[in-house]
DRENDREN-43506 format. One line per field, with one value per residue (C-alpha): x, y, z. Coordinates in pm, 1 decimal. Layout:
REM DRENDREN-43506
x = X,... $
y = Y,... $
z = Z,... $
This chain:
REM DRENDREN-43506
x = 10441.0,10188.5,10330.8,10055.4,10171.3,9980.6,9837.9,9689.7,9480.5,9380.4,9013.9,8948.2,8569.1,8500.6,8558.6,8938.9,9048.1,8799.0,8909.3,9275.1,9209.9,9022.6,9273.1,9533.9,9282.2,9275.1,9629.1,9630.1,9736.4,9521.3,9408.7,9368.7,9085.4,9184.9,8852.0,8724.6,8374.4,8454.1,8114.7,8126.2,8502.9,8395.0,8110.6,8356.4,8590.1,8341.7,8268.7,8666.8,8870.8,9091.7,9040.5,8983.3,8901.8,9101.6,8936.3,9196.0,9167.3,9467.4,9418.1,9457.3,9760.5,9633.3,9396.7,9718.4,9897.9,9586.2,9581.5,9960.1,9932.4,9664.0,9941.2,10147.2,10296.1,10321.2,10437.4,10238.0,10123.8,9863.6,9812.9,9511.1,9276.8,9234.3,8996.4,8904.2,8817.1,8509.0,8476.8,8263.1,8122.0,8314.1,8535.5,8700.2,8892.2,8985.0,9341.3,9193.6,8913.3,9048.2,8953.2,9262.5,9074.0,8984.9,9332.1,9451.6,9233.4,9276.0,9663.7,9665.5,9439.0,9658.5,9993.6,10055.0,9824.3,10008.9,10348.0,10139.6,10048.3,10399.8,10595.1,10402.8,10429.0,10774.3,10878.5,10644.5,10722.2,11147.3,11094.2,10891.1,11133.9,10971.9,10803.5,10634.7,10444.8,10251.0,10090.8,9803.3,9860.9,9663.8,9760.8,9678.9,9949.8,10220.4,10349.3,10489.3,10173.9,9977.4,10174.8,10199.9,9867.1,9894.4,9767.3,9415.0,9460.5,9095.0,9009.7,9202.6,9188.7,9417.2,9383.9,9330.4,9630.5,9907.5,9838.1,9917.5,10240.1,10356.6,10244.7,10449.4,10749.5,10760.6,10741.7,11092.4,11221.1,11095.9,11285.9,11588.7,11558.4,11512.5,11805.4,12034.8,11752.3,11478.1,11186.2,11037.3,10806.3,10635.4,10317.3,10032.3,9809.9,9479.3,9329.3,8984.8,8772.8,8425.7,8337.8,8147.8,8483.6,8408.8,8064.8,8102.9,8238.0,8590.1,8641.7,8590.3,8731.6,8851.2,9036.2,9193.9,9328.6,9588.5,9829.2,9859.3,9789.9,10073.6,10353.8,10248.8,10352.5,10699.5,11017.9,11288.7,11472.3,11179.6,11170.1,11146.8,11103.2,10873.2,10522.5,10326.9,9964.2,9901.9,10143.8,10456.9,10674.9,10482.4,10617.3,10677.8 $
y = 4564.6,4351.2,4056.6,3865.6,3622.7,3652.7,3411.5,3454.2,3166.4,3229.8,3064.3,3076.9,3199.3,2809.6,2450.4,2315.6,2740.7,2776.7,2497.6,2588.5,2919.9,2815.0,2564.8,2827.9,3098.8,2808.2,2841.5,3227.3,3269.1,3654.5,3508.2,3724.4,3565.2,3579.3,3589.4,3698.0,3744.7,4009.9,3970.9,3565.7,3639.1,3921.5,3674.9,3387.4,3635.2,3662.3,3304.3,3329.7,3540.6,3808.5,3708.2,3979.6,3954.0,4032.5,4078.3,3865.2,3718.1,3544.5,3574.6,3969.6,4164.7,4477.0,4285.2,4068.8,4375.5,4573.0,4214.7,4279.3,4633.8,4582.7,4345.2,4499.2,4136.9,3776.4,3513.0,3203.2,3241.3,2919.3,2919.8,2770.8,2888.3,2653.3,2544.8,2225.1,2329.2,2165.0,1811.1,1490.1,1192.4,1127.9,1461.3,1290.7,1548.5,1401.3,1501.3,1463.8,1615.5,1926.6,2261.5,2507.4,2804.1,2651.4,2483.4,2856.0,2956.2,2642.0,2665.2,3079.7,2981.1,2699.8,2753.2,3159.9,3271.7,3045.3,3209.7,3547.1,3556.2,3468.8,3707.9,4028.1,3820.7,3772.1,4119.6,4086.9,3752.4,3801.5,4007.9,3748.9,3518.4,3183.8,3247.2,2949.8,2915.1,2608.8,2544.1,2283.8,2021.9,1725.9,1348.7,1374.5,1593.2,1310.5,1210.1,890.7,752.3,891.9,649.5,362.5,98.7,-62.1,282.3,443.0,823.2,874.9,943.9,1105.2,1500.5,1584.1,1994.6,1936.5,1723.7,1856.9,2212.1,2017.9,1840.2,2214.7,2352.9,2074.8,2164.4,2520.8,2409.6,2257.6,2525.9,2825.8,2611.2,2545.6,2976.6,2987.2,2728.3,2880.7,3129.7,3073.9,3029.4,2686.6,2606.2,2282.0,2081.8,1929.3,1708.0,1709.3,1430.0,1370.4,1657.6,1674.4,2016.7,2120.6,2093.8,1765.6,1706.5,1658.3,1354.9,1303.9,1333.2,1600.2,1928.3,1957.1,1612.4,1729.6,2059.9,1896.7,1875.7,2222.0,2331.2,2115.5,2236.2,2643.7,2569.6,2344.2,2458.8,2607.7,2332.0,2143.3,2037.9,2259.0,2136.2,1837.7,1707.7,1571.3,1429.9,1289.4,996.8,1189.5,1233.2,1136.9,1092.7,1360.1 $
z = 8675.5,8872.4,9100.7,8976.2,8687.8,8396.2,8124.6,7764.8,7660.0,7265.8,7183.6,7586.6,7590.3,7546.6,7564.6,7602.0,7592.0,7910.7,8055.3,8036.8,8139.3,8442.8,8539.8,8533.5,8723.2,8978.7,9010.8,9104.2,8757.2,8625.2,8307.6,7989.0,7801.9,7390.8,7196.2,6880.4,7021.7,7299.9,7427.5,7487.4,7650.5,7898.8,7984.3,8015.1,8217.4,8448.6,8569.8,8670.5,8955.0,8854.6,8450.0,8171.2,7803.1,7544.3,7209.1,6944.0,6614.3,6560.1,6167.7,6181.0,6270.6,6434.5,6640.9,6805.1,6784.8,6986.9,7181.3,7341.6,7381.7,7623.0,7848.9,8097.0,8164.8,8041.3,8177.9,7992.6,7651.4,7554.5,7174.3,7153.2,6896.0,6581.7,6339.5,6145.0,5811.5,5623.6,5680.0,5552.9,5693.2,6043.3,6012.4,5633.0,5412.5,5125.0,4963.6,4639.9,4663.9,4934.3,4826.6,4811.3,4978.6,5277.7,5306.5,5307.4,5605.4,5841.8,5788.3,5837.1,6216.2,6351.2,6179.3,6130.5,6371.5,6630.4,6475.8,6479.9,6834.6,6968.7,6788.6,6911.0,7288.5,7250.1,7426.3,7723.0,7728.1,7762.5,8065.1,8273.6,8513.0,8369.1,8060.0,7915.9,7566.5,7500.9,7122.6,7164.7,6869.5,6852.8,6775.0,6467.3,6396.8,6459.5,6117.0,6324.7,6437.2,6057.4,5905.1,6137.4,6019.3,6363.6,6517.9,6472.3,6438.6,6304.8,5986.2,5720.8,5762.1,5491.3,5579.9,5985.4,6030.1,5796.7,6011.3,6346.8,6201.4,6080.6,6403.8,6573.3,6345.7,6417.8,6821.5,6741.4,6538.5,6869.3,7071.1,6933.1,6857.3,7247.4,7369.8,7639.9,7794.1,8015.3,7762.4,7764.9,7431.7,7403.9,7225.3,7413.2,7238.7,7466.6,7302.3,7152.6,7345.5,7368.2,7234.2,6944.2,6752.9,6767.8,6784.6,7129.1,7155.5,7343.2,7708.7,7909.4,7846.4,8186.4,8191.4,7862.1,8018.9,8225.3,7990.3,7851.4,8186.3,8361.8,7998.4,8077.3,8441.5,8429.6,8654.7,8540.6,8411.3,8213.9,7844.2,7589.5,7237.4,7287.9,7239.8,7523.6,7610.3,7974.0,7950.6,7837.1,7530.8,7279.4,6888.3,6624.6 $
């Protein structure tokens, strides 16, 4: 087995994925880049030392299962790959309006591809010394804040959000699986990022990297079980 600690970034070929994986390349982490699009990863592996692609839609079992076969190690897994679903005016999704079909597919991205992913990681990740699996949430998936008036979470995203408040709840759930060994699973929420996600408007996607970045690389010792942006804990 290499000496070299090893990352998987999912959705890496661009944006807050690239940025994540570059930040952990920086680190003298050897980066495997997840993407659908093997062409866009190789050329994103490319602009980083010692990273490879690995082709991965997180919607399809053979291609995650084809995805860890080609890992001899793991030591960080970064589920990142996630969709919005159709939106309106200023990223709206009406609950009364929400069509069930594309509820389906944003929830089978960010919620079982996240579960997906970590399951067929789970035996390369048990033999590193420090694994580390961080699932990048959002702010939007706090229920806390969604139904606080005093705070302004956006607009309503009635298929975005609910995925991000599951995803958030299944964090918990890995973690408390996890208590007593050496795996530390946590959320980041990155913030608004400026990528075509978002119509580019956010902060950079470098900025917004530190977080996930700084949860795949705690001590031994850190929290497991939480959800974090730059300033710390941050509510459920």
């Amino acid at each position: 087995m290499s000496e070299m600690k090893t990352a998987l970034v999912t959705g890496a070929n661009k944006g807050l994925g690239y940025e994540i994986a570059a930040g952990l390349a920086a680190l003298g982490y050897r980066v495997a880049i997840g993407a659908r699009d093997r062409a866009r990863g190789e050329a994103a592996a490319k602009t980083l030392p010692g990273a490879f692609v690995v082709p991965l839609d997180v919607t399809d079992d053979r291609s995650v299962a084809e995805a860890a076969g080609m890992l001899d190690r793991l030591d960080v897994l970064v589920n990142n790959a996630g969709i919005s679903g159709e939106t309106g005016p200023g990223w709206a999704q009406d609950p009364t309006t929400l069509d069930l079909g594309m509820v389906r597919e944003v929830v089978e991205t960010n919620v079982y591809g996240v579960i997906r992913v970590t399951n067929a990681m789970l035996p390369l990740l048990r033999r590193s010394p420090q694994p580390r699996i961080v699932n990048v949430s959002s702010s939007v998936g706090s229920v806390t804040w969604q139904a606080d008036p005093a705070v302004d979470v956006g607009p309503i995203m009635a298929a975005y959000s609910p995925t991000k408040s599951y995803l958030n709840a299944v964090t918990v759930h890995y973690a408390r699986q996890f208590a007593g060994t050496n795996i530390l699973i946590n959320a980041a929420c990155p913030g608004l990022v400026a990528t075509d996600f978002t119509g580019f408007q956010g902060r950079p996607p470098r900025e917004a990297a530190a977080t996930p970045i700084r949860l795949a690389t705690l001590p031994d010792g850190g929290p497991t079980g939480s959800f974090q942006n730059d300033d710390g804990v941050i509510p459920w």
